[in-house]
N, C-alpha and C positions, 0 to 999 in steps of 0.2 A: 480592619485594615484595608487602605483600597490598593488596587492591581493595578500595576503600572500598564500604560495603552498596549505597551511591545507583547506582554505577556498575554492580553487577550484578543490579538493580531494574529501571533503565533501558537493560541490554542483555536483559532477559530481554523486557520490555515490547515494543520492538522488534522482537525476534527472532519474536515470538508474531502481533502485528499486519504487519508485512512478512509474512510466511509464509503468512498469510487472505488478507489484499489478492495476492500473488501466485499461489496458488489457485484463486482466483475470474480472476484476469487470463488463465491458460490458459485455463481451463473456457471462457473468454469469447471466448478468441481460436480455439478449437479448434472454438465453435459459429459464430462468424461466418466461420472459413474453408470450414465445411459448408454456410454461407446464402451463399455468394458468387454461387451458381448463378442465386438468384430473380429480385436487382437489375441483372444485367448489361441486360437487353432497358429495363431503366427508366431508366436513365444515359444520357448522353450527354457523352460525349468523355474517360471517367473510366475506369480501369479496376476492376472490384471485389475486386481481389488488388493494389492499388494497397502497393507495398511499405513505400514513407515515411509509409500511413497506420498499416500494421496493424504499426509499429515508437514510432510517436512516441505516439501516444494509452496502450497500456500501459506504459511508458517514463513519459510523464506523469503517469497513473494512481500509480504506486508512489512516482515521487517526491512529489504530494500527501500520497500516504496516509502516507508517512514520516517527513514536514513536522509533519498533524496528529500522528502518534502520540508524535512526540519531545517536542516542545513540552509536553503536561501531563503527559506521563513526566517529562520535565529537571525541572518545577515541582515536581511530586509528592514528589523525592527529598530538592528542601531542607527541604521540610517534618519537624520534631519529631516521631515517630511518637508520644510518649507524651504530647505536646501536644497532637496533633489526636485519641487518645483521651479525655482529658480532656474535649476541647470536646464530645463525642458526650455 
């Protein structure tokens, strides 16, 4: 069965923006498990390898970014491509 163009528009779109935002979420979580050392003496009663922190924020982080990036991806696809060259 073939794919209609919109659906592999909107899984390349995706595929390309998950993959940045996830990226960046390692880099991110790979330098705050190196900075855990600074903040411990500045906390109180918290730990800074706190596991339910350093699980739920990039977790939340990707499901945002997946949110924005679908949303004018979906939009994008129903659009006329030779309608919206026209309009240019």
């Amino acid at each position: 069965m073939p794919q209609l163009p919109g659906v592999s528009v909107l899984r390349l779109v995706l595929r390309q923006s998950v993959w940045s935002v996830g990226m960046g979420t390692v880099a991110g979580l790979v330098g705050a498990g190196a900075a855990t050392q600074f903040p411990d003496s500045l906390l109180f009663g918290v730990a800074t390898t706190d596991l339910a922190i350093f699980v739920t924020a990039p977790t939340l982080l990707l499901l945002v970014a997946a949110i924005t990036c679908y949303l004018p991806a979906r939009r994008a696809t129903r659009l006329d491509p030779m309608r919206v060259l026209r309009h240019e």
